[in-house]
C-alpha positions as CSV (number, residue, x, y, z in Angstrom):
1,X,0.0,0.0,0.0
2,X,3.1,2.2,0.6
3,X,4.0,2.3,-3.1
4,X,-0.4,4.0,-3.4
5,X,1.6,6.6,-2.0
6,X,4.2,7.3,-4.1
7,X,2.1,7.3,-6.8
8,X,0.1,10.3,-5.2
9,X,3.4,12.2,-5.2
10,X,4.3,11.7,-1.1
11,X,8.2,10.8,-0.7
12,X,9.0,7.8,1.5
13,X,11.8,7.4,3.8
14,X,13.1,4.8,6.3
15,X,15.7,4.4,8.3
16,X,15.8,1.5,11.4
17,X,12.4,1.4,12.7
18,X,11.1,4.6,11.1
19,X,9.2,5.8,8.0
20,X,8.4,9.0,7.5
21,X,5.9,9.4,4.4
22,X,6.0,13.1,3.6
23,X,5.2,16.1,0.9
24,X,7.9,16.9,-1.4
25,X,8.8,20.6,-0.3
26,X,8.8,19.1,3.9
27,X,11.9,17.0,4.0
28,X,13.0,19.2,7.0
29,X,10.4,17.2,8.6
30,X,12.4,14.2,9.0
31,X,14.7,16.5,11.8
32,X,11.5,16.6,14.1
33,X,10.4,12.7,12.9
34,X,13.5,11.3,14.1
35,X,13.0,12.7,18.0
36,X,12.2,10.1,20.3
37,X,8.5,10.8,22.2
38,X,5.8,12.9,20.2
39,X,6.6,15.2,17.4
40,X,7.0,19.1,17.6
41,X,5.5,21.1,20.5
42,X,3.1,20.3,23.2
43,X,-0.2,22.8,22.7
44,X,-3.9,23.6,24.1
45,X,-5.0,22.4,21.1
46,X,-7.2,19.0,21.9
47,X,-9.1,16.8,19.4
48,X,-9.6,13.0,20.6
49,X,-6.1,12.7,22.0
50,X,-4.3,16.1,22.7
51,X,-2.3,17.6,19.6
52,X,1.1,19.1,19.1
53,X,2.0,21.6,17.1
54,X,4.8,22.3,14.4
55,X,6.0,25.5,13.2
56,X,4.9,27.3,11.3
57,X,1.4,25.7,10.7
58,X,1.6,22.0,11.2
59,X,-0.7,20.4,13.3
60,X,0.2,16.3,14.5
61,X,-2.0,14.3,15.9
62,X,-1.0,10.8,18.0
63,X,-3.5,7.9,16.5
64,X,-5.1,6.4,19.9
65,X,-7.6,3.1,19.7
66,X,-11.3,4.1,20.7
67,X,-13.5,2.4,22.9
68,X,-13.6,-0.2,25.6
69,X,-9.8,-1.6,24.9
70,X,-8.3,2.0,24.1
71,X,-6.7,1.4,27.7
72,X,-5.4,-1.7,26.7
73,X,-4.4,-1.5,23.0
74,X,-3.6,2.8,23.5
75,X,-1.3,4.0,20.4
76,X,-0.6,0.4,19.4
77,X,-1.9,-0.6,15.6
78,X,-0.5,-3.6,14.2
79,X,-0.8,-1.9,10.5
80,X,-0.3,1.4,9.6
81,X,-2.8,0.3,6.9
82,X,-5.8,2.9,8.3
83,X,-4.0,5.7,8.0
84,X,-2.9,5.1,4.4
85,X,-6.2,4.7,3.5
86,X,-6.8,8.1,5.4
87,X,-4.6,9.8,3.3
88,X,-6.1,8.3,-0.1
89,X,-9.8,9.4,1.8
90,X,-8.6,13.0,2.2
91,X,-6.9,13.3,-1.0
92,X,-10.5,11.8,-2.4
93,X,-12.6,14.5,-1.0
94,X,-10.3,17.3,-1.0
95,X,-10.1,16.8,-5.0
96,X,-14.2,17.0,-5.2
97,X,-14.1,20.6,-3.5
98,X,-14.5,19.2,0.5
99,X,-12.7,20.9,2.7
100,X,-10.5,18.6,5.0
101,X,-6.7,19.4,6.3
102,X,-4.4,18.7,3.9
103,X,-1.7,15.8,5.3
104,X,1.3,16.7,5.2
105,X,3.1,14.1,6.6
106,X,2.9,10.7,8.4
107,X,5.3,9.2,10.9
108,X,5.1,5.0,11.5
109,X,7.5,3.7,14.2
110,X,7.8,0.0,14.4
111,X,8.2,-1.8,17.9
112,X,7.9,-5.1,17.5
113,X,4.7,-6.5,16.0
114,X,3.5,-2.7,16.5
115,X,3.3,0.4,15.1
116,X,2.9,3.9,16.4
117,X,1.9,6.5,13.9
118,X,1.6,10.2,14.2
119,X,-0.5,12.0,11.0
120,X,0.7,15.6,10.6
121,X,-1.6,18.3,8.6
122,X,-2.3,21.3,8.0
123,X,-3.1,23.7,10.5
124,X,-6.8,25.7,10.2
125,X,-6.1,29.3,12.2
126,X,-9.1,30.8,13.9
127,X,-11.1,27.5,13.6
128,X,-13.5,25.7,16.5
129,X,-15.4,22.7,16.2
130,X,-19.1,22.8,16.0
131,X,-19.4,21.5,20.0
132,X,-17.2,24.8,20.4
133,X,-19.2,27.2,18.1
134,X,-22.8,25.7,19.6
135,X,-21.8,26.4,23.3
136,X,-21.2,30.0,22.6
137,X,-22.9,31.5,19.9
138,X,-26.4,31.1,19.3
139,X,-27.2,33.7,16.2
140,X,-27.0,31.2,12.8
141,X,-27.4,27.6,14.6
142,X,-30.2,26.9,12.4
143,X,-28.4,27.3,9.0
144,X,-25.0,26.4,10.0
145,X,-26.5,23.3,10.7
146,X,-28.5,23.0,7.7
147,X,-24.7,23.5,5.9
148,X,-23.1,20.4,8.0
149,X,-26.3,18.4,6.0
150,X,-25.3,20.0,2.8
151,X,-21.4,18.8,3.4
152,X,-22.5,15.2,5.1
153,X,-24.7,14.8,2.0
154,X,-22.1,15.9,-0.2
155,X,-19.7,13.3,1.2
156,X,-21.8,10.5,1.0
157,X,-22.7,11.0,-2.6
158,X,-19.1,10.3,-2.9
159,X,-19.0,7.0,-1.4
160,X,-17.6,8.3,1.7
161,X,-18.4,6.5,4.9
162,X,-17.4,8.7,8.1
163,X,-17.6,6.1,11.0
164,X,-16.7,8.4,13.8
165,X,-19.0,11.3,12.1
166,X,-20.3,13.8,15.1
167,X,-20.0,17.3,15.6
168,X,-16.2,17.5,17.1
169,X,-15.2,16.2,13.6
170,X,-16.8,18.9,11.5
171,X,-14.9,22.5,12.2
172,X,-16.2,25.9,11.6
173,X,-13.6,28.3,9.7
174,X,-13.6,32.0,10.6
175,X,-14.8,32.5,6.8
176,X,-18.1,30.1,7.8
177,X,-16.7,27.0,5.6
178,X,-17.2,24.0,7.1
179,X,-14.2,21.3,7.5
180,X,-14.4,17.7,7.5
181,X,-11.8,16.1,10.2
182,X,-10.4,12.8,11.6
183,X,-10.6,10.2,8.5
184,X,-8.8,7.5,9.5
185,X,-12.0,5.5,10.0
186,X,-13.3,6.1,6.7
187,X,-14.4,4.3,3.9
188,X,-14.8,4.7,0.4
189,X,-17.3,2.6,-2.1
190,X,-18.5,3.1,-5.4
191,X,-21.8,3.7,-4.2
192,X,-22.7,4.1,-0.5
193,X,-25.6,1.7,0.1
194,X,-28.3,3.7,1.9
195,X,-28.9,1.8,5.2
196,X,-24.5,3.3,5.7
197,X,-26.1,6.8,5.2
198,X,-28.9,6.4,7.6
199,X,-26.6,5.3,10.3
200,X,-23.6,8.1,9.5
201,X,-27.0,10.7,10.3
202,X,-28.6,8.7,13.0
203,X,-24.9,9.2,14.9
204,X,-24.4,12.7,14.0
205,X,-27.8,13.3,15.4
206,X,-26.8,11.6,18.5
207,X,-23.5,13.1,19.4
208,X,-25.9,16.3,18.9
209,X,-28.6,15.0,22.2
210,X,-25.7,14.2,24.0
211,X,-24.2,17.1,24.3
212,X,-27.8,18.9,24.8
213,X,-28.4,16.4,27.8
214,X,-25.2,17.0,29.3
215,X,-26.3,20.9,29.1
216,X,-23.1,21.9,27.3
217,X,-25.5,23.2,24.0
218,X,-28.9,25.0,23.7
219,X,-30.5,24.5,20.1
220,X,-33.9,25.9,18.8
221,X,-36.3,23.2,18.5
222,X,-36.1,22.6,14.9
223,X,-32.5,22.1,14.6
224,X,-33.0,18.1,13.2
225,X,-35.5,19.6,10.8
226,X,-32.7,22.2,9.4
227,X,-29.5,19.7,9.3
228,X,-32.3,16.7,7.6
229,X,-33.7,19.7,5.1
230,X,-29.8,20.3,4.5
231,X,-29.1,16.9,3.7
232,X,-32.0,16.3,1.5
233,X,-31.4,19.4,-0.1
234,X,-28.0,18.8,-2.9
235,X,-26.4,16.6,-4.3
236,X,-22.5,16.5,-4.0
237,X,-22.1,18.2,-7.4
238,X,-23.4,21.8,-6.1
239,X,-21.5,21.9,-2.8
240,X,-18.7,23.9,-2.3
């Protein structure tokens, strides 16, 4: 799968246990790659695990396991095969006019039967998810969540399958464009088979309650009418 990459002009290079799988104008990131721990500077920047950041505009973020083993598996993959097929994902989407951070670069360290891997990409300034933006502005909730239909719809008319899709993983630009984020548990098909679609919105939906329950976000009352209108609204051909 490495040599996918080559193909898609990223420059691989190895040396002991490492591979860095970078851009063509970043070889100054193998410097930083080689460091033993995380890469580049700690931050207050948090996503699922907390990010680090490398100047000037380089964001990386440490892969971590979800659920109920995440304590026991932790940073531990035994391929680096997800995030290769982030990569291709990202590439996908971001050549069909959706807006994800461009990676930049990939680390893979090899213990053992194990890898670590830390994904660097580009950094969005002045940015906040939509948990963020819903907690403390309440003036265009209704359209802004009619535009995450729009993009979710627009994703999945391009085969995409988002299996971690809720609202930390869209962000809100200072310019109001919406950003899809953390595909490395995403799929691509020819043709997303409808039943996929109905469960990507059904969990976006709920990551939405949740966070109303908890009493971290006020919406009005017709904000699953606006983001299902949204979504039933385009096809992927007139977002953007």
């Amino acid at each position: 799968m490495l040599s996918d990459l080559e193909a898609m002009g990223y420059i691989i290079r190895k040396e002991d246990n490492l591979t860095l799988i970078y851009k063509p104008a970043l070889p100054h990131l193998w410097d930083p790659a080689k460091t033993k721990g995380p890469m580049g500077e700690t931050t207050t920047l948090t996503g699922r695990s907390p990010l680090r950041f490398i100047e000037p505009d380089m964001v990386v973020r440490s892969l971590m396991h979800g659920g109920i083993f995440r304590h026991i598996t932790g940073k531990r993959f035994l391929s680096p095969n997800r995030t290769i097929r982030e990569l291709k994902v990202s590439a996908y989407l971001a050549a069909h006019g959706i807006r994800t951070p461009e990676i930049l670069a990939v680390r893979l360290i090899k213990e053992g039967l194990f890898y670590t891997i830390d994904v660097v990409s580009g950094f969005i300034p002045d940015s906040k998810d939509l948990l963020v933006h819903f907690e403390k502005d309440q003036t265009d909730n209704l359209e802004l969540l009619k535009k995450s239909g729009l993009l979710i719809r627009a994703v999945h008319d391009l085969g995409v399958y988002h299996t971690d899709l809720h609202i930390k993983n869209l962000l809100l630009d200072n310019s109001g464009n919406l950003w899809v984020l953390d595909l490395d548990k995403a799929y691509q098909c020819d043709l997303l088979p409808e039943f996929m679609k109905q469960m990507n919105l059904k969990r976006f939906i709920r990551s939405i309650k949740k966070w109303q329950t908890k009493g971290r976000i006020h919406l009005p009352d017709k904000w699953a009418s606006s983001f299902l209108d949204g979504y039933h609204s385009i096809s992927s051909s007139t977002f953007g």
